[in-house]
N, C-alpha and C positions, 0 to 999 in steps of 0.2 A: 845498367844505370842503378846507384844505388836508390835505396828509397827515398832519403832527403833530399838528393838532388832531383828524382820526380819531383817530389812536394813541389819543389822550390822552380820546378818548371811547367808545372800547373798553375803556380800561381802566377808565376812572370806571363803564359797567356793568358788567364784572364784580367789581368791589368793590360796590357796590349789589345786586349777587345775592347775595354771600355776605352782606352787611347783614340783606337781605330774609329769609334763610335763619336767621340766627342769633337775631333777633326773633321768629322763630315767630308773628308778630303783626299779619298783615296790615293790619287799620284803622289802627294805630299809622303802619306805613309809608307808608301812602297818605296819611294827611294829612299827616306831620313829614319824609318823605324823599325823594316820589317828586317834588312841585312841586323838590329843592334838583338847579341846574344848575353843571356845570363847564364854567369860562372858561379854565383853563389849569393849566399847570403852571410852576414856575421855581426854580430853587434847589432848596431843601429842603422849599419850598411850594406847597400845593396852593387854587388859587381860586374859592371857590367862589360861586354869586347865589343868594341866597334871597330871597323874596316882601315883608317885611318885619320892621319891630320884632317885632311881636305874635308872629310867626312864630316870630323867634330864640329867644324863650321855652321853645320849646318843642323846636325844632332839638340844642339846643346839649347836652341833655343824649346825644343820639347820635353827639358829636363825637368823644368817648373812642374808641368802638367803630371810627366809620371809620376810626381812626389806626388800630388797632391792626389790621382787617384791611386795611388799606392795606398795613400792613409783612409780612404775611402774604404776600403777590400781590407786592408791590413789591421786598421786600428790605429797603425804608427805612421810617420815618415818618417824616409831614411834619408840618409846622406848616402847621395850616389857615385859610386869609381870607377872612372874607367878606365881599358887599358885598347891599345891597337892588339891585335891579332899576332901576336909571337912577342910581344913587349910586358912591359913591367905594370901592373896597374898603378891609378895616382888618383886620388878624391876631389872634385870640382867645387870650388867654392859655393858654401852655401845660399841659398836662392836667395835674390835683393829682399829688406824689409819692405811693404806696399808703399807705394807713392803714389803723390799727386800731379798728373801731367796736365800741362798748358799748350794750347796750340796757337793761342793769342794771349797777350798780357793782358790780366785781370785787373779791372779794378777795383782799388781796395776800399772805394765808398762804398759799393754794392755789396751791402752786406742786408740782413734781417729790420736790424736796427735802424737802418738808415731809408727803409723803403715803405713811403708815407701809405697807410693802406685809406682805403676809400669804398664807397657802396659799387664801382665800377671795376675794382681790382682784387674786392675782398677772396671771393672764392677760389682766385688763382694765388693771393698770398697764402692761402690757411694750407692749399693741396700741396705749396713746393713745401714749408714747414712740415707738412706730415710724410712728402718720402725722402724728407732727409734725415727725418726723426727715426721712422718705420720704413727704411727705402724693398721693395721687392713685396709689399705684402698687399697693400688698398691700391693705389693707383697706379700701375703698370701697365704702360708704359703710361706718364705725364706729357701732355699732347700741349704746351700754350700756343695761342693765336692771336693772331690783331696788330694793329698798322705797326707802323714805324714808331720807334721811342715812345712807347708807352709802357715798358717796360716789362719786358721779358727779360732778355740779358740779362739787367738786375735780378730778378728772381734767382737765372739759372746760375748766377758767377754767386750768388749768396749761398746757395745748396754747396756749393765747390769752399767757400769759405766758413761754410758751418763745419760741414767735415772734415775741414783739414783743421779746427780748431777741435774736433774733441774726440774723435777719430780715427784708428791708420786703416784706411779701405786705400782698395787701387781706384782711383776717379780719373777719366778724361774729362775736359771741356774743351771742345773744338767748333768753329763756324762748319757748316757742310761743304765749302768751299774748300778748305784743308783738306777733308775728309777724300773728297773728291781727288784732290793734285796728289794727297801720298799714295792712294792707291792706283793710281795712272804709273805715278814713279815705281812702286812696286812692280806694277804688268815688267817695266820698261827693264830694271834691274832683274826681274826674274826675281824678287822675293816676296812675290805674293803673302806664301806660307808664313814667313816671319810678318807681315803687316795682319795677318789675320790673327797671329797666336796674340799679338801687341792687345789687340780690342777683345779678345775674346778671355783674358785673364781680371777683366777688369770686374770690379763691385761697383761703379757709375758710368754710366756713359751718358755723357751731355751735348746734342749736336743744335747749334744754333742753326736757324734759317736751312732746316731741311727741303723745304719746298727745292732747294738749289739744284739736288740731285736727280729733281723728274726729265723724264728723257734722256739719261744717263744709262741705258740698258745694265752693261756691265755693274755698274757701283749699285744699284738697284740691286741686280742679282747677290751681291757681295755682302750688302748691308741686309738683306732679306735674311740671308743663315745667321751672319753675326747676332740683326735683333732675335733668330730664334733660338740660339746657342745659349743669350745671353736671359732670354725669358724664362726658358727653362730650367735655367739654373736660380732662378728667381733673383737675379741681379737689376737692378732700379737701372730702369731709360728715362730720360728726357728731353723732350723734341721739343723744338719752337718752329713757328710757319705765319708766314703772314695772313696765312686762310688753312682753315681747317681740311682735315686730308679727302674730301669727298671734290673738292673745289681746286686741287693742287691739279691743275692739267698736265698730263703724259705721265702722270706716277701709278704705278702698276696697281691694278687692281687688291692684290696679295698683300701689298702694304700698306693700302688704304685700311685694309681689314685691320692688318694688326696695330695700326696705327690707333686703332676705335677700339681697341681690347682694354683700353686703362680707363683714365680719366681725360675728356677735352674739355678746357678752358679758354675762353675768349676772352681777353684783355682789353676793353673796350678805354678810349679817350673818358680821363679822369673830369669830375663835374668843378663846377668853378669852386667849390668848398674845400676840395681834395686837390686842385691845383694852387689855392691859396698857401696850401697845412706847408704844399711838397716847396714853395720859394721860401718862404718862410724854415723848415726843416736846411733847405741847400745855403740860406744866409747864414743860418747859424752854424754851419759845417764849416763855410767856408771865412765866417767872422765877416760879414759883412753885415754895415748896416742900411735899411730902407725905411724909409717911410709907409704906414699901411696904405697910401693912397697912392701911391706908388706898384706896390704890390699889386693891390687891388688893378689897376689901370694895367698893367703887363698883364694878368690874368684875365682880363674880359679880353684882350686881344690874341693871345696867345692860346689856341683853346682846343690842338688837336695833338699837341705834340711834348711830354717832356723834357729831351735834348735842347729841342730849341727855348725852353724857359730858361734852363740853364745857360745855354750859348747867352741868352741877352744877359743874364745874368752876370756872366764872366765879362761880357765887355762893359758893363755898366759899372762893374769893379774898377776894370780898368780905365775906364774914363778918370772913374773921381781918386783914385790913389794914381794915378802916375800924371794926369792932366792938371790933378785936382777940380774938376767939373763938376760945378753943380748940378744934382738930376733931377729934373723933371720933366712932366708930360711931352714934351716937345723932342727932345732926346732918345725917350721910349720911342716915340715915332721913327724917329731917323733910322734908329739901329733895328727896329722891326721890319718897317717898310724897305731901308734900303739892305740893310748886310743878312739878314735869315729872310725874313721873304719873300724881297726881291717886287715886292709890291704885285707876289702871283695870286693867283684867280684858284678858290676853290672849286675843283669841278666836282659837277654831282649827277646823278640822273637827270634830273631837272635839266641842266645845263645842255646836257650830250644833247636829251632829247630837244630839246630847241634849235642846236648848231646843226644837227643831222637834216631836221626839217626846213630849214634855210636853206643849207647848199642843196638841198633835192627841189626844193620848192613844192612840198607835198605839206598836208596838215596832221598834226598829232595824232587825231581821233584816225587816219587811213591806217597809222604805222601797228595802233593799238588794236585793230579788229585782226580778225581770223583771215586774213587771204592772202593767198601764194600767188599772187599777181604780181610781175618779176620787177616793176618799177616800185613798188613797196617792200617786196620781199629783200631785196638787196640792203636798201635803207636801214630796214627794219635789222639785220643780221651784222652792218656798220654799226649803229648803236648798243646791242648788245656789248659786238668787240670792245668796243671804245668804252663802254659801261663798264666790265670786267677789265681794261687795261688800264685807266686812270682812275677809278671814284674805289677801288676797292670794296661796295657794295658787293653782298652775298647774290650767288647765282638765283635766290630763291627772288631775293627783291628786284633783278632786273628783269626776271621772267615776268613776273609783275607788270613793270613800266614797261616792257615794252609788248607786250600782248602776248608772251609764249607762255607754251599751256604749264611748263615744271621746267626746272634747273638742267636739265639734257638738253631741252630747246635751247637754251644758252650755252651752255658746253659744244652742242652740233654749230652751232653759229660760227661762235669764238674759234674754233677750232678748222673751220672753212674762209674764214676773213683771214688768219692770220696764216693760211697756206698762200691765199691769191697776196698777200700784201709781201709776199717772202719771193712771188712767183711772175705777177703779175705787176706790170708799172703803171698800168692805170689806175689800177683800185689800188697803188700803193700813193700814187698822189692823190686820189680823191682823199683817203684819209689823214694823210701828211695835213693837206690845208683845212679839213675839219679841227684835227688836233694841234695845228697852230691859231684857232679861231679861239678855241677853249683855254689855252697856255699863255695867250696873254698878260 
């Protein structure tokens, strides 16, 4: 072998280890990268023999990657050629410029500008602005949390719309729902490999409502190398959860960790000043006019949810431009109570714990002391469940109300009521008609 051609076969394995390295995926490598040989080097190119067609197929999605640690090791990247094994080489279009993928349509109000901040959402507006500004440096991974429509989404689809205005990074935005069915279709088509190199080339990755994937083993194991692929490369995650990762039941230990590696943010229901600013902000987006007593009156009512301001919103538009309907206070009513909600009953601890004490026929103060007395204990581990499944309070505050000594007491409960209620038909109707008592 002449000497250049060593060089140049030194060097093609040590680009192939850090390949090997950066796959985490051995069977992957051994079929699609270990048969690909180097013929040479020239120019700005690098040339390479693979086995055949059928091969390329499967090759070429790993072609990005050798470029990029080619220029890693090398200094440069090259444009890569291949040829089949007794054939002609020919040079493979160069790698796509970065893009921005969608997994669901964005909306294009949710942007920075548009998302009214408040003393209850300030610290989760300032953290998503700084890693979209600074992504991979302060807060890795970005953890948001907290109920329904209060705005995470908006945060994370504005990170996605910041950067694609000033920006070219590769950015996902996806529900963890998605996340979850491509890689199941992956298993099913057999290209895992190719679903993994997709996530694992990116500069963002944005997974809405991750709680989705606990108890998901496989996707778990999946998402566990990607976020670590992706951390180590100092590449910006951002998650959102309805509860923070310690309180996510059946999510692996391993990713609770990494999950608590960045920064977490709780998103809490905006105060009546901060839900005044945001109809007020969606009237004027949307040209519409209200009266402030008006405003005022939807806002004392409407006090847990952003969507649903909006939802009245939209139909209150729609009353007086297509009906032409006068609005006032009586109107609010109709379209609160009857069409958003349904004239339902906020459940709270409070609540459970009175419905639980009813159908048992037992007193508050038994359920709240220290005793494993099985006509208490049961009760007492029904409200828990029912505490963590409807009121979304933290495990810390029902440990509280209902006498357990820390948030495991809750978690061992939750986690025992909702085996029997899965298992068992009795304790699946004693709870049915508690939680039809509450849901009223």
């Amino acid at each position: 072998m002449e000497k250049g051609q060593e060089n140049v076969e030194i060097l093609w394995k040590e680009v192939m280890a850090k390949v090997e390295e950066r796959l985490n995926d051995n069977r992957a490598y051994d079929i699609w990268l270990r048969p690909v040989k180097i013929k040479g080097i020239s120019a700005n190119k690098v040339q390479l023999e693979i086995p055949g067609t059928t091969f390329e197929k499967g090759f070429i999605p790993y072609i990005g990657l050798i470029r990029e640690i080619f220029e890693d090791i090398a200094g440069w990247k090259p444009e890569i050629e291949i040829s089949y094994t007794g054939e002609e080489k020919r040079t493979t279009p160069p790698s796509p410029t970065p893009t921005i993928e969608y997994e669901t349509s964005l909306n294009p109000s949710y942007t920075f500008d548009n998302f009214v901040v408040g003393p209850k959402n300030q610290l989760a507006h300032a953290a998503a602005q700084a890693v979209a500004q600074s992504p991979g440096i302060a807060y890795n991974p970005l953890f948001l949390y907290g109920g329904f429509g209060l705005g995470k989404t908006h945060l994370m689809q504005a990170i996605v719309h910041f950067i694609q205005e000033r920006d070219e990074k590769n950015i996902l935005y996806l529900p963890a729902d998605v996340y979850l069915n491509e890689f199941i279709q992956s298993i099913k088509n057999k290209t895992t490999h190719l679903f993994r190199q997709r996530f694992r080339k990116l500069d963002f990755l944005l997974i809405d409502d991750i709680h989705f994937i606990a108890g998901k083993e496989g996707t778990q194991e999946e998402f566990f190398h990607t976020f670590n692929f992706l951390y180590d490369q100092r590449k910006q995650i951002i998650l959102s959860s309805d509860r923070p990762p310690k309180e996510i039941s059946f999510l692996e230990k391993r990713l609770v960790s990494r999950f608590e590696w960045g920064l977490l943010v709780e998103v809490l229901p905006p105060d009546f000043e901060t839900r005044v600013a945001i109809l007020k902000k969606k009237c004027e987006i949307k040209k519409i006019v209200l009266d402030d007593e008006i405003i005022y009156y939807i806002t004392e009512n409407v006090k847990d949810n952003v969507r649903i301001l909006e939802g009245v919103l939209n139909r209150l538009f729609a009353l007086s431009t297509l009906l032409s309907q006068e609005i006032d206070k009586k109107v609010v009513d109709e379209i609160i109570d009857g069409e958003y909600y349904n004239k339902r009953v906020v459940v709270t601890l409070d609540s459970v714990m009175s419905a639980v004490c009813d159908y048992f026929k037992i007193k508050e103060d038994d359920i709240v002391k220290n005793t494993r007395i099985k006509n208490i204990l049961l009760p007492r581990q029904i409200g828990m469940f029912l505490g963590r499944e409807l009121t979304g309070s933290s495990l810390h505050s029902i440990a509280i109300k209902f006498g357990g000594k820390d948030h495991t007491t809750v978690l061992y409960a939750y986690k025992k009521i909702k085996t029997l209620y899965q298992n068992d038909q009795y304790i699946k109707g004693i709870i049915d008609e508690i939680r039809s008592t509450l849901e009223r």
